[in-house]
C-alpha positions as CSV (number, residue, x, y, z in Angstrom):
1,X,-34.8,-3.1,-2.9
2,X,-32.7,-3.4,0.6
3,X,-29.1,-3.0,-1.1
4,X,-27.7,-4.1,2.6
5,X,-29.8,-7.2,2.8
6,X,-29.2,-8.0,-0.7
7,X,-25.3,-7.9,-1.2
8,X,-25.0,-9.3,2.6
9,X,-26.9,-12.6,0.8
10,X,-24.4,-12.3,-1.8
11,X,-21.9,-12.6,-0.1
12,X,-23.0,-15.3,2.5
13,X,-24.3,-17.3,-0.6
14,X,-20.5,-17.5,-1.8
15,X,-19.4,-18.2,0.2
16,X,-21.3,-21.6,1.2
17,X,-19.7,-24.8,1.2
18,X,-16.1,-23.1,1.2
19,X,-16.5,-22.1,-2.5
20,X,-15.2,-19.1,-1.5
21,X,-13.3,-19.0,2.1
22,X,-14.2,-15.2,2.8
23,X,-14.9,-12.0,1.3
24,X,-15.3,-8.4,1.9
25,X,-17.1,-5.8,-0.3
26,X,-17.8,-2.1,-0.2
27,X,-20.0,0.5,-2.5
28,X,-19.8,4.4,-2.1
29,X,-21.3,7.5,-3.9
30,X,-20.1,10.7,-4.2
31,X,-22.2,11.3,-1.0
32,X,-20.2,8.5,1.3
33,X,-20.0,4.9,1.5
34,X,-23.6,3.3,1.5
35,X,-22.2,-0.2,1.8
36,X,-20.0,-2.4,3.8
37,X,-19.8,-6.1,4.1
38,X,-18.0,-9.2,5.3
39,X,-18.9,-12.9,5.4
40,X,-16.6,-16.4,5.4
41,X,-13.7,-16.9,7.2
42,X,-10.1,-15.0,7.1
43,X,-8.4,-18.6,6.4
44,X,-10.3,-21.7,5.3
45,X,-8.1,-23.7,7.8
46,X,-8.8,-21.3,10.7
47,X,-12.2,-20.1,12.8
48,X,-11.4,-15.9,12.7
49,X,-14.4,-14.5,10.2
50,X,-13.9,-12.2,7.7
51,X,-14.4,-9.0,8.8
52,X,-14.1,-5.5,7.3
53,X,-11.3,-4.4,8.9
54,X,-9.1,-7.7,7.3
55,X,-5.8,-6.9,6.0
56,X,-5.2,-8.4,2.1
57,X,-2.8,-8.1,-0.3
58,X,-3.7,-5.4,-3.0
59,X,-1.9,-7.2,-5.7
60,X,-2.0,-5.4,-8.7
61,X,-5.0,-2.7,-7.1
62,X,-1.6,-1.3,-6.1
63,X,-1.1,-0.2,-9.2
64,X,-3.8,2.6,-9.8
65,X,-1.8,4.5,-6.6
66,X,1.4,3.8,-8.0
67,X,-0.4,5.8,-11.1
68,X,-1.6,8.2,-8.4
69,X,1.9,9.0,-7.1
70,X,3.5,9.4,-10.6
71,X,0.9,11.7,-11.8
72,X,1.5,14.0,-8.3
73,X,5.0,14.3,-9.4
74,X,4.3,15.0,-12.9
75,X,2.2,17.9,-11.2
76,X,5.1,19.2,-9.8
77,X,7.3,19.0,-12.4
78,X,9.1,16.4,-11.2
79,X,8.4,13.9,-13.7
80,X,7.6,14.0,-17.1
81,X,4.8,11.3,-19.1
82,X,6.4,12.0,-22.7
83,X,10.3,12.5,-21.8
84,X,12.2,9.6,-21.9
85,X,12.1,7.2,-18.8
86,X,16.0,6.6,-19.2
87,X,16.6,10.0,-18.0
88,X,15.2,9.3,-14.4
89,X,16.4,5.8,-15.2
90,X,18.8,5.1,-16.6
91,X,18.9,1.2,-17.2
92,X,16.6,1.7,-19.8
93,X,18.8,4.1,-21.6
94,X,19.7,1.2,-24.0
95,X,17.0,-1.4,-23.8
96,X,17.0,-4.4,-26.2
97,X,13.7,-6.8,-27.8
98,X,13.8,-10.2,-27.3
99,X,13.4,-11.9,-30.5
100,X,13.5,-15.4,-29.1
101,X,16.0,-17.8,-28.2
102,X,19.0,-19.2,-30.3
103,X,19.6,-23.5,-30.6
104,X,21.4,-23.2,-27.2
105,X,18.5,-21.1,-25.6
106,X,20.5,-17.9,-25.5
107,X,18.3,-14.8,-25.8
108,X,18.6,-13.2,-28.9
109,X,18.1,-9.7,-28.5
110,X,18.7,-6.3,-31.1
111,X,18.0,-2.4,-30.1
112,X,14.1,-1.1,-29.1
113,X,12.9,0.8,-31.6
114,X,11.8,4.3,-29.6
115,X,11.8,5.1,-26.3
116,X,10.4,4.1,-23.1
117,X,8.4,6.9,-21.1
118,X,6.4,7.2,-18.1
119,X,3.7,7.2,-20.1
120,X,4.0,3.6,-21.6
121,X,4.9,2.0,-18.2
122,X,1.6,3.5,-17.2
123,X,-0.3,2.2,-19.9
124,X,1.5,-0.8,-20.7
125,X,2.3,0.2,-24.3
126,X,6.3,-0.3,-23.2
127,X,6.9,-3.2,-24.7
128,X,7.2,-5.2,-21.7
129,X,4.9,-7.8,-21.2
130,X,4.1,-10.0,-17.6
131,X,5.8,-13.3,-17.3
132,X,2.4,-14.7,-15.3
133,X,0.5,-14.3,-19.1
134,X,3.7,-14.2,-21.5
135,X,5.7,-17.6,-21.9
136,X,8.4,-15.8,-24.0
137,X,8.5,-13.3,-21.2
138,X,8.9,-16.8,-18.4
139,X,11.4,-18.5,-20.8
140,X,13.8,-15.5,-20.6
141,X,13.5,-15.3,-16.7
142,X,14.1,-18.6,-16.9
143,X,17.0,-18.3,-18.8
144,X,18.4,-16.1,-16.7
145,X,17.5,-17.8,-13.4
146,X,16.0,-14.1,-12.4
147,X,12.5,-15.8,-10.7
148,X,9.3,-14.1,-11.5
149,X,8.3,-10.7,-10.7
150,X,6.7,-11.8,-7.3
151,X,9.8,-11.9,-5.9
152,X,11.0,-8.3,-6.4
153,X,14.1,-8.9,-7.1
154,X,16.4,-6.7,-9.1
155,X,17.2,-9.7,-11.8
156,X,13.3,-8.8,-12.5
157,X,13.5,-5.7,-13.4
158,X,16.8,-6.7,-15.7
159,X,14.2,-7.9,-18.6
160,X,14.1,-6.8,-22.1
161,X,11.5,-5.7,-24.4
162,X,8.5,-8.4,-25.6
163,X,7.6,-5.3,-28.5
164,X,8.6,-1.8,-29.4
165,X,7.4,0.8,-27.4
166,X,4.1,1.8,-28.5
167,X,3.2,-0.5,-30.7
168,X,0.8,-3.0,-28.8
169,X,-0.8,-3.1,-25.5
170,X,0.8,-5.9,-23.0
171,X,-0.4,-6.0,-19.3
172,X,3.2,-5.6,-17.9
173,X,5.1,-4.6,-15.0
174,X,5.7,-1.5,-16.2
175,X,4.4,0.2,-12.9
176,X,6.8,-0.9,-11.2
177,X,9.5,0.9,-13.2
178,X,7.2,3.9,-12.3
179,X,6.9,3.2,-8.9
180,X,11.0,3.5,-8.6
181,X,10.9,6.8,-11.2
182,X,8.9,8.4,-8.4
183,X,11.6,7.0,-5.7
184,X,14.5,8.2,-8.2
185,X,12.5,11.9,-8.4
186,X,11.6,12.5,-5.0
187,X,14.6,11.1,-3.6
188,X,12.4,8.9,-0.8
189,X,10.9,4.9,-0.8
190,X,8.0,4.8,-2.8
191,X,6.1,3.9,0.6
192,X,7.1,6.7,2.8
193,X,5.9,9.0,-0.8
194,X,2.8,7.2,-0.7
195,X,2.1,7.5,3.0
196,X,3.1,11.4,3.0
197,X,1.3,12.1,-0.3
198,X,-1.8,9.8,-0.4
199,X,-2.8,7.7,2.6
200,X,-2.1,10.3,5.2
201,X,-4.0,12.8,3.5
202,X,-6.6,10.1,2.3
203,X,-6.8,8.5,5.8
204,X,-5.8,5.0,4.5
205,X,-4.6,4.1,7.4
206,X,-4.0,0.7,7.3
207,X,-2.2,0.6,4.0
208,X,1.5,-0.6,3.7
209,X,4.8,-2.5,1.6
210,X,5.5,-4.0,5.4
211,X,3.6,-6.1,7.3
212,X,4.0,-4.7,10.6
213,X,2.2,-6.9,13.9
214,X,-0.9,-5.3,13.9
215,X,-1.0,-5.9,10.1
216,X,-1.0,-10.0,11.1
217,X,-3.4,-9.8,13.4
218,X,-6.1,-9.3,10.9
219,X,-4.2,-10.9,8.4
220,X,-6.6,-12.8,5.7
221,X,-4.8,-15.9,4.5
222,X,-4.1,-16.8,0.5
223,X,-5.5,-19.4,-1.0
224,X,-5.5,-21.4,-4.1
225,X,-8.5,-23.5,-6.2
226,X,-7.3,-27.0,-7.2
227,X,-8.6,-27.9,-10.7
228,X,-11.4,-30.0,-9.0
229,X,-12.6,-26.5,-7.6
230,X,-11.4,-27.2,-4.2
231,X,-10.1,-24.5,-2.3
232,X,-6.7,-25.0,-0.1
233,X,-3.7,-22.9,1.7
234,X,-1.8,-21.2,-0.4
235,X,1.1,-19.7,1.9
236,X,2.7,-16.6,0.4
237,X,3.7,-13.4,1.3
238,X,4.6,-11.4,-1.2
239,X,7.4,-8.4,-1.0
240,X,8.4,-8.7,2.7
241,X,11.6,-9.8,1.8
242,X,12.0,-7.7,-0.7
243,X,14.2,-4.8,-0.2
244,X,12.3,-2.9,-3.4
245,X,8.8,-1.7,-2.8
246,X,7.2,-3.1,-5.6
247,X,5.0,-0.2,-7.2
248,X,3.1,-2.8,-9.4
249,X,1.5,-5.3,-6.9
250,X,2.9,-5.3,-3.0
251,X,0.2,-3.1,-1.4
252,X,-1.5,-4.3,1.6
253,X,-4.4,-2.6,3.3
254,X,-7.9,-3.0,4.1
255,X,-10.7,-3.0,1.7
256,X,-12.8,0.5,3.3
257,X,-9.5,2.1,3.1
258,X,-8.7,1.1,-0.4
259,X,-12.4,2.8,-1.1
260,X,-11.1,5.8,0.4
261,X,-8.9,5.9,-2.9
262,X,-11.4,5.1,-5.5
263,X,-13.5,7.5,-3.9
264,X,-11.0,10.7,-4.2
265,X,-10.9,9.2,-7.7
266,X,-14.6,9.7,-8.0
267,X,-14.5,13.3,-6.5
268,X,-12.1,14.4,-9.6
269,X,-8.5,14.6,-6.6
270,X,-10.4,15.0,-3.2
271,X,-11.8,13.4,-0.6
272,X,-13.3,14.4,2.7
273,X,-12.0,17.8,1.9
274,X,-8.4,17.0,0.9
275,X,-7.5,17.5,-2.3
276,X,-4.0,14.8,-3.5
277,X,-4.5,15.3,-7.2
278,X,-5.9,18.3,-9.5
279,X,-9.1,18.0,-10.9
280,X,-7.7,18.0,-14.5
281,X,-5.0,15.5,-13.4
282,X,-7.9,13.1,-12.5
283,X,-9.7,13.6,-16.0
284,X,-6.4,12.6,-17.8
285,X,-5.9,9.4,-15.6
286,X,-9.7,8.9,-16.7
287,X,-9.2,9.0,-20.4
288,X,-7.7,6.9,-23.1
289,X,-4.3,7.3,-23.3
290,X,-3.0,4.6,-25.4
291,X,-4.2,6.0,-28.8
292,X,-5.0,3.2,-31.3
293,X,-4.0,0.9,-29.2
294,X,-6.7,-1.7,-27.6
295,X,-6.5,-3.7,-24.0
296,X,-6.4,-7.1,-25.3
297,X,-7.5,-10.4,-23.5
298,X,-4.9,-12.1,-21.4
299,X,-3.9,-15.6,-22.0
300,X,-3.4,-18.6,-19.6
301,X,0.6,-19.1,-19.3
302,X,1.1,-19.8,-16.1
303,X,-0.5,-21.7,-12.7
304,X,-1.3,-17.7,-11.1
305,X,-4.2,-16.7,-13.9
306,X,-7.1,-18.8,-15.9
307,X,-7.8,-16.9,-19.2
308,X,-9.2,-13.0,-18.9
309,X,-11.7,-11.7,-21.4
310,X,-13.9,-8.9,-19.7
311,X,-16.4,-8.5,-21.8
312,X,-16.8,-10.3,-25.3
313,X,-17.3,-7.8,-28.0
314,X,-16.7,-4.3,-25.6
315,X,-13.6,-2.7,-26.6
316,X,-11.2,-1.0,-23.7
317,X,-8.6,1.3,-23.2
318,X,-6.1,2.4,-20.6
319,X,-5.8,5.7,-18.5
320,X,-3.3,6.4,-15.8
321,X,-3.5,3.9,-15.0
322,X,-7.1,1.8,-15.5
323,X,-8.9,0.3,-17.3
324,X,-11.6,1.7,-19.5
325,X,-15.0,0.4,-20.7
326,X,-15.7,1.9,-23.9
327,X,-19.9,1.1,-23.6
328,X,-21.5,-0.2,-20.8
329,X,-21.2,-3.4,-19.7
330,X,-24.5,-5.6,-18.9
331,X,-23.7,-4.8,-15.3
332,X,-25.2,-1.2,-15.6
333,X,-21.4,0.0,-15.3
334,X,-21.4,3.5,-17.5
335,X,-19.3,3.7,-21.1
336,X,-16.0,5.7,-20.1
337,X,-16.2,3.7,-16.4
338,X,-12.5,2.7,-14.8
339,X,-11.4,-0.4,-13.3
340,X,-9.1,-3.0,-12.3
341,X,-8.0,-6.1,-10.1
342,X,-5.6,-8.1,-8.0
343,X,-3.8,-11.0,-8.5
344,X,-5.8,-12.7,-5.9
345,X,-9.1,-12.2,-7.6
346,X,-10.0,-8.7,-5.8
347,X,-12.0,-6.1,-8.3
348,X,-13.2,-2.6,-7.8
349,X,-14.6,-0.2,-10.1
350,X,-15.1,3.2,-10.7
351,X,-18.2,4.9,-12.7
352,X,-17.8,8.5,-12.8
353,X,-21.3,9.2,-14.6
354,X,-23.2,7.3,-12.1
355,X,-21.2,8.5,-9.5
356,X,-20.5,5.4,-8.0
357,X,-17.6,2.8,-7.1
358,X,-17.1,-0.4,-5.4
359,X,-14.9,-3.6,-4.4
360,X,-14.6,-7.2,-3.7
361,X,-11.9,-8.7,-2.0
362,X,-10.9,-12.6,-1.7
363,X,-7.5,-13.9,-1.3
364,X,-7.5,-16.8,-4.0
365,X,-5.3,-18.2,-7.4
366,X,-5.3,-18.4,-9.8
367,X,-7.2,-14.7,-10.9
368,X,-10.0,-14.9,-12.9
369,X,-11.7,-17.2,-10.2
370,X,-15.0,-18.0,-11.7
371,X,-17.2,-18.0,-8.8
372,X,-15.2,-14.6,-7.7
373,X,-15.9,-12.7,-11.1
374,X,-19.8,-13.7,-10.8
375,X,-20.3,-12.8,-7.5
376,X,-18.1,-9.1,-8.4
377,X,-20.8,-9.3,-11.2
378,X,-24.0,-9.6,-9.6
379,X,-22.6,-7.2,-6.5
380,X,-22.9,-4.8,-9.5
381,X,-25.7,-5.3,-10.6
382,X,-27.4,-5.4,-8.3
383,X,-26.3,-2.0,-7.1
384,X,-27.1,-0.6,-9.7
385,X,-30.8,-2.0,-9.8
386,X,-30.7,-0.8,-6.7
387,X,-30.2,3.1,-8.0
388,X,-32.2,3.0,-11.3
């Protein structure tokens, strides 16, 4: 098998007939990147092609470096996964449950049971739980006119509880609390720690909170699918307005330099010769840390998300902070493999028995695009065919 010729016809195949505007993908081993691709256009309603080098928005990929820059400050002692998150910050010193809504709509809240630590915002075991999947979790924004978390405000981060800590796994924006403990412990914005800390060293060059002019100029657009599958426009720009740098899902960068991350990920902390995270720091991130707890499927609650199930019947776990396949998936993807996504249906993965990682990256809504997970799918596979 030609891997180049055969994920290049991937990709122009979805992308026919606009079913998917444009895309960009990219497969390393632990020897270097042996794939990179492009096809469709930036923008369905403009002529510049997709190329590698186009700029996206992360979404939640951002939250796997967010994880990155925690753990680097756990290293140095600077943070702690089991201490309580209050003492770093400490709004959540006294954090209430939403128990639903009295007959005028007023919250009704009582004490958390436990405390919040770094530990649960990294593996969404907090208790919080993402408005985008939780209609409890919308109605109290609502109720409070705070927006949803897209819009970075501090009224977001002003939410209560959906659980306990540590009694259920909910896909939350409990990074983002992280992402401002390690602004709180290192005393700078959580960009200019990530620039120092990981792209610098890491050569992610392109990689940033603020769209800066040469950022637009290779800017790919957002889109959304209508329910009758077509694809429009979907103008927004998330976090520029922003004045918090939201650790959770406001990264932008190119796809080959988002690689560059999954690869030091793959080489246990280094890449290229620079080493951002201890070997040992890597195999924790790597490994259940959520106990008993299991990832659960995500429900459709609001217009950004269809219904998430990964794989029917595979049970998964969270690390620091990924996802993990507990047996191998039909793809060829190895049992004990990490992974995760953005908002606007990008995917990467991480198999550290096969030694192998990859991406795909669109700009569409809702997430959990069907023709988007198939093509992420047979990318995979085909990959791995391609290596057996």
């Amino acid at each position: 098998m030609n891997l180049n010729k055969t994920l290049d016809q991937l990709l122009t195949d979805a992308c026919a007939g606009n079913r998917i505007p444009g895309v960009v993908a990219t497969v390393a081993d632990d020897k270097g990147v042996i794939y990179e691709g492009a096809a469709g256009l930036r923008a369905c309603d403009k002529p510049e092609k997709m190329t590698v080098d186009t700029v996206a928005w992360y979404a939640s990929m951002t939250k796997a470096i967010t994880g990155a820059a925690a753990m680097q400050m756990v290293e140095r002692g600077k943070l702690s996964l089991d201490a309580p998150a209050a003492k770093v910050l400490p709004s959540l010193a006294n954090i209430q449950v939403l128990e639903g809504f009295d007959a005028a709509g007023k919250p009704k809240l009582r004490p958390a049971k436990g405390t919040v630590t770094l530990r649960n915002l990294l593996t969404h075991s907090s208790g919080f739980s993402y408005e985008i999947w939780n209609p409890v979790a919308a109605r109290e924004l609502e109720s409070r006119g705070a927006g949803n978390i897209l819009s970075g405000t501090q009224a977001t981060f002003d939410r209560p509880l959906m659980r306990d800590p540590d009694t259920s796994w909910d896909y939350s924006p409990g990074i983002d609390f992280a992402g401002r403990m390690v602004e709180e412990a290192s005393g700078q914005k959580l960009g200019d720690f990530m620039r120092q800390n990981l792209f610098e060293p890491l050569g992610m060059k392109s990689v940033t909170f603020r769209l800066g002019a040469k950022h637009r100029e290779n800017l790919a657009g957002l889109h959304a699918r209508t329910p009758d599958g077509t694809i429009v426009p979907y103008p927004l720009e998330v976090g520029q307005e922003s004045p918090i740098e939201m650790g959770g899902h406001a990264l932008y960068g190119t796809l080959p330099d988002y690689l560059r991350f999954t690869r030091m990920v793959l080489g246990g902390g280094a890449l290229d010769g620079n080493r951002v995270l201890e070997a040992k720091t890597v195999a924790a991130m790597s490994q259940n840390q959520m106990g008993a707890l299991d990832v659960t499927n995500l429900p459709e609650a609001q217009p950004y998300s269809n219904a998430v199930n990964w794989w029917p019947g595979v049970t998964c776990k969270w690390g620091l902070s990924f996802l993990i396949n507990t047996k191998a998936t039909p793809q060829g993807r190895s049992a004990g493999s990490l992974m995760w996504a953005g908002l606007a249906n990008s995917y990467y993965w991480i198999d550290p028995v096969k030694k192998v990682t990859g991406a795909v990256s669109t700009q569409i809504l809702p997430f959990y695009d069907g023709p988007v997970v198939k093509l992420f799918e047979d990318l995979e596979t085909a990959v791995y065919q391609s290596r057996s």
